[in-house]
C-alpha positions in Angstrom: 38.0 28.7 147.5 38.4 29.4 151.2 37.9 26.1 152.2 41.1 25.0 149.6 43.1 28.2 150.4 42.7 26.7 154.6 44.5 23.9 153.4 46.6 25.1 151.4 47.9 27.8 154.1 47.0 25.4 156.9 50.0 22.8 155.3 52.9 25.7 154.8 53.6 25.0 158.8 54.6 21.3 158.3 56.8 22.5 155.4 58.1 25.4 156.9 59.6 23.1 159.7 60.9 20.7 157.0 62.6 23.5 155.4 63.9 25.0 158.6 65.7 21.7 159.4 68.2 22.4 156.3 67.9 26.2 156.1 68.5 29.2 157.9 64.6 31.4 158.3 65.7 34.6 156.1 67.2 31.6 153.5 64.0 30.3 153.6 62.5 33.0 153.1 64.4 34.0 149.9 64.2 30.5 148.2 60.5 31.0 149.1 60.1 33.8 147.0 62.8 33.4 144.1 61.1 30.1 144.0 57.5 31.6 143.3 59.2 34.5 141.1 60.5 31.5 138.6 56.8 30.2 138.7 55.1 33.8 137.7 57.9 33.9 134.5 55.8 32.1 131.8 52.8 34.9 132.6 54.8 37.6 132.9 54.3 38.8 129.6 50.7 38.3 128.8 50.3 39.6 132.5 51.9 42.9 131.6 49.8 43.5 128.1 46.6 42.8 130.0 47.3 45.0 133.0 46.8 48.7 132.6 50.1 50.4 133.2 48.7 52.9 135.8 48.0 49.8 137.4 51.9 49.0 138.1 52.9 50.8 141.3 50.3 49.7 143.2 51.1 46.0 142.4 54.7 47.1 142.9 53.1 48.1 146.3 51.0 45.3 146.6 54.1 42.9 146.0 56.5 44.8 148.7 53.7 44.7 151.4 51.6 41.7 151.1 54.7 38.9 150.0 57.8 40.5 150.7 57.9 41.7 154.2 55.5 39.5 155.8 57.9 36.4 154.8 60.8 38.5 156.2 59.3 39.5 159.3 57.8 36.6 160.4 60.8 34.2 159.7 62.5 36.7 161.9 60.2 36.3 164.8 60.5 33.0 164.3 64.6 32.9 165.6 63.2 34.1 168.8 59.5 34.2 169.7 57.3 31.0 169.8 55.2 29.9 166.6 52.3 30.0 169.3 52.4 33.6 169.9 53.3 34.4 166.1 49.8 31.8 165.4 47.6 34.0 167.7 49.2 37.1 166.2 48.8 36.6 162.6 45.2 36.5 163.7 45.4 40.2 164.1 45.1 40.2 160.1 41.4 40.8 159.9 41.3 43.2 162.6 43.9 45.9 161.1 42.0 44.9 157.6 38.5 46.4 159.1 40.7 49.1 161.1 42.7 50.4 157.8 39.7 50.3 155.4 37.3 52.0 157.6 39.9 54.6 158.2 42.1 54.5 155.4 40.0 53.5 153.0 35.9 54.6 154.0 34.9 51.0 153.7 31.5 50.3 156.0 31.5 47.6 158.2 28.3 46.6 160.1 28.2 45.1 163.5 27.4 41.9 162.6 30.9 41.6 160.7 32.6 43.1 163.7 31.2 40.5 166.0 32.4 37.8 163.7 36.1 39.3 163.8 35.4 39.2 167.4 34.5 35.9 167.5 36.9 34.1 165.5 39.9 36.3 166.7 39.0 35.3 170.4 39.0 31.7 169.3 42.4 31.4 167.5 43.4 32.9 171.1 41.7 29.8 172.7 42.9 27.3 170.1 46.6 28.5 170.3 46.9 28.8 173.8 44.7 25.4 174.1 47.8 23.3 173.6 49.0 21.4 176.3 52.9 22.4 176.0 51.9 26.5 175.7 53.6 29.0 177.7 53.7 32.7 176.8 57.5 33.7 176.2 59.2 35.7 173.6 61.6 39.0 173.2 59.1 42.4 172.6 60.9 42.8 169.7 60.9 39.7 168.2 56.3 39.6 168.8 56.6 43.3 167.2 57.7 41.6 163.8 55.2 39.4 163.4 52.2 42.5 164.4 54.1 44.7 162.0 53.3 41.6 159.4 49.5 41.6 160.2 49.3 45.1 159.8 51.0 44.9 156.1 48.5 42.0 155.0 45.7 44.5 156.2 47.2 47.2 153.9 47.5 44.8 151.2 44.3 43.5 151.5 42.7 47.1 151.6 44.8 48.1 148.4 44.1 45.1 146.4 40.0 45.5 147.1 40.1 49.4 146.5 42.5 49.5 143.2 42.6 45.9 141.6 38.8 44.9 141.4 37.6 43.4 138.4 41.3 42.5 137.0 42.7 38.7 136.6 44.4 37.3 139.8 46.5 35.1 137.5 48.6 38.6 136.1 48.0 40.6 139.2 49.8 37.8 141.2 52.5 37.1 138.3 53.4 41.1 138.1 52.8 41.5 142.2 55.4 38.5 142.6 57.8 39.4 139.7 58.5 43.0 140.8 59.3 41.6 144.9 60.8 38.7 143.3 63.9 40.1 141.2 65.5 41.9 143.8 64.9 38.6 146.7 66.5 36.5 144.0 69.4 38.5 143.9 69.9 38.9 147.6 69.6 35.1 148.0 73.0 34.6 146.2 74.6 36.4 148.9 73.4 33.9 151.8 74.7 30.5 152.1 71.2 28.9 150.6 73.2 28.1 147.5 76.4 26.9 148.4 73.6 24.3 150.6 72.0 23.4 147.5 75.2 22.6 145.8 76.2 20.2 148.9 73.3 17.8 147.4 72.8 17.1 151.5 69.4 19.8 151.7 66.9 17.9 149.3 64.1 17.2 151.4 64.1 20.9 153.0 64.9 22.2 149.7 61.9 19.6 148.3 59.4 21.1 151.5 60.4 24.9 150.9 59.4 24.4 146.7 56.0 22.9 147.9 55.4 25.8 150.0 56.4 28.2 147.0 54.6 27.2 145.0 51.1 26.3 146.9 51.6 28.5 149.7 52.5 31.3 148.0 52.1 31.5 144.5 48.4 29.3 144.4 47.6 30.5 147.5 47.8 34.5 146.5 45.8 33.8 143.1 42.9 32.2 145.5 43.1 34.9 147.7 43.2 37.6 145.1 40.2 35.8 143.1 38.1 35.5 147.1 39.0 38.8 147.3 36.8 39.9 143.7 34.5 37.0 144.8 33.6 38.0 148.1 34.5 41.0 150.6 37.8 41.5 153.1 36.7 40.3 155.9 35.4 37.0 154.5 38.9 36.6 152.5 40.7 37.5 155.4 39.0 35.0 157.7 41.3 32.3 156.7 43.7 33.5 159.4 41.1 31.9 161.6 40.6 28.8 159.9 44.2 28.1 159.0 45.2 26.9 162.7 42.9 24.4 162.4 44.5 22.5 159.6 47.9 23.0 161.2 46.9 21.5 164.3 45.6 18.4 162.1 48.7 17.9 161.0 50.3 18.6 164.2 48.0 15.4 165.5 49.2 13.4 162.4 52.6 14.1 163.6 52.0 13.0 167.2 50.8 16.4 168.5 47.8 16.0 171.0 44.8 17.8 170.7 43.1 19.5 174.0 39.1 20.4 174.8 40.2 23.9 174.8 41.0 23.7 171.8 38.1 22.0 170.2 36.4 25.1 171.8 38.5 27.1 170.0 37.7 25.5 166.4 34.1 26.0 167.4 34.5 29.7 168.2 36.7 30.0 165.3 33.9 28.4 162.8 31.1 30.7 164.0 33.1 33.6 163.9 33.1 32.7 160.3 30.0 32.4 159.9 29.2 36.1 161.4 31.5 37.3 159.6 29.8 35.6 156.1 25.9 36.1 157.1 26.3 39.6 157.5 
């Protein structure tokens, strides 16, 4: 499941810069979300019979935190700050996850687990800053957005281990999505993302930005959610790590280079992993 939910995450930064070629980021964004909200309709109901109703505000929480404002704030960054930066940032992810459970939450980490964070977080440094075009640019503000978005998938992460074990992905996800979902789809009819569509001149970005709907976020969550019951936080969260590496791949199949450093950095990034899994 991690291995397929790489992939999966490691391919939304090829579509996302198909997407961005016909829309605006916060249009993204939207269709993003409406788009994964239409897929989570046809379990809706069954999700909602199944799910205890006490259950409902912290999905509504869940929802807000972990899909909503993440896909704001980083395709905020994005107008300013360098995908580089925002790649070595949302590495942060498993580090506010052991921070805010331990804290938050009284969850025990042991060393070993720490060293593994450690480990891989140092490497998605290396591999990021490893390319052969990287320089280090961007406005504060603009790398605050993307930290903020860390911090919210380590909240998320935190809340969905504490209050949601033991209950199906497939309706947590569906109800999670749904209640973020409704109001996004309403706001997207006020930005010029439709009146695009209409034009019949956006069909590949429109095509790219579906794809990533619907693997990269509405798959994607029920495979983290499931990893999640399956495993612990800080194994499920490790796929920040791992994703870079299949975005680089597909940086190199679209006549990106590849550096040492940065095969140093997939090393570091793999035993981090492997800390983080043995422990």
């Amino acid at each position: 499941m991690l291995s397929l939910l790489t992939i999966i995450w490691g391919s939304s930064y090829i579509l996302m810069k198909k997407g961005l070629t016909g829309f605006g980021p916060v249009e993204m964004a939207c269709l993003r979300i409406s788009i994964s909200f239409i897929c989570c309709l046809p379990l809706l109901f069954k999700a909602l019979k199944e799910i205890p109703s006490e259950k409902l505000f912290t999905l509504f929480l869940i929802g807000v935190i972990s899909i909503g404002l993440p896909a704001f704030l980083f395709a905020l960054s994005l107008t300013q700050g360098e995908s580089a930066i925002n790649g070595i940032i949302n590495s942060l992810s498993p580090l506010w996850t052991v921070l805010i459970g331990y804290y938050g939450f009284k969850v025990a980490v042991s060393g070993k687990k720490l060293l593994g964070v450690a480990i891989g977080f140092m490497g998605a440094v290396v591999l990021v800053v490893g390319k052969p075009d990287f320089t280090l640019r961007g406005d504060g503000l603009y790398t605050a957005l993307p930290i903020l978005a860390t911090l919210c998938y380590g909240l998320g992460t935190n809340l969905t281990r504490k209050r949601l074990q033991g209950e199906n992905p497939l309706y947590t996800t569906a109800i999670s999505m749904s209640m973020v979902g409704v109001p996004v789809l309403i706001g997207l009819f006020f930005t010029c993302a439709p009146a695009k569509i209409a034009s019949g001149q956006v069909w590949m970005p429109i095509l790219a930005i579906a794809a990533l709907a619907v693997f990269g976020t509405f798959i994607a969550w029920i495979l983290f959610y499931r990893l999640l019951q399956r495993t612990d936080m800080l194994f499920a969260t490790s796929v920040t790590y791992l994703v870079p590496i299949i975005a680089i791949a597909w940086g190199m199949f679209d006549g990106e280079t590849l550096s040492i450093l940065q095969v140093g950095g997939m090393l570091l990034i793999l035993g981090g992993v492997y800390f983080t899994t043995r422990a």
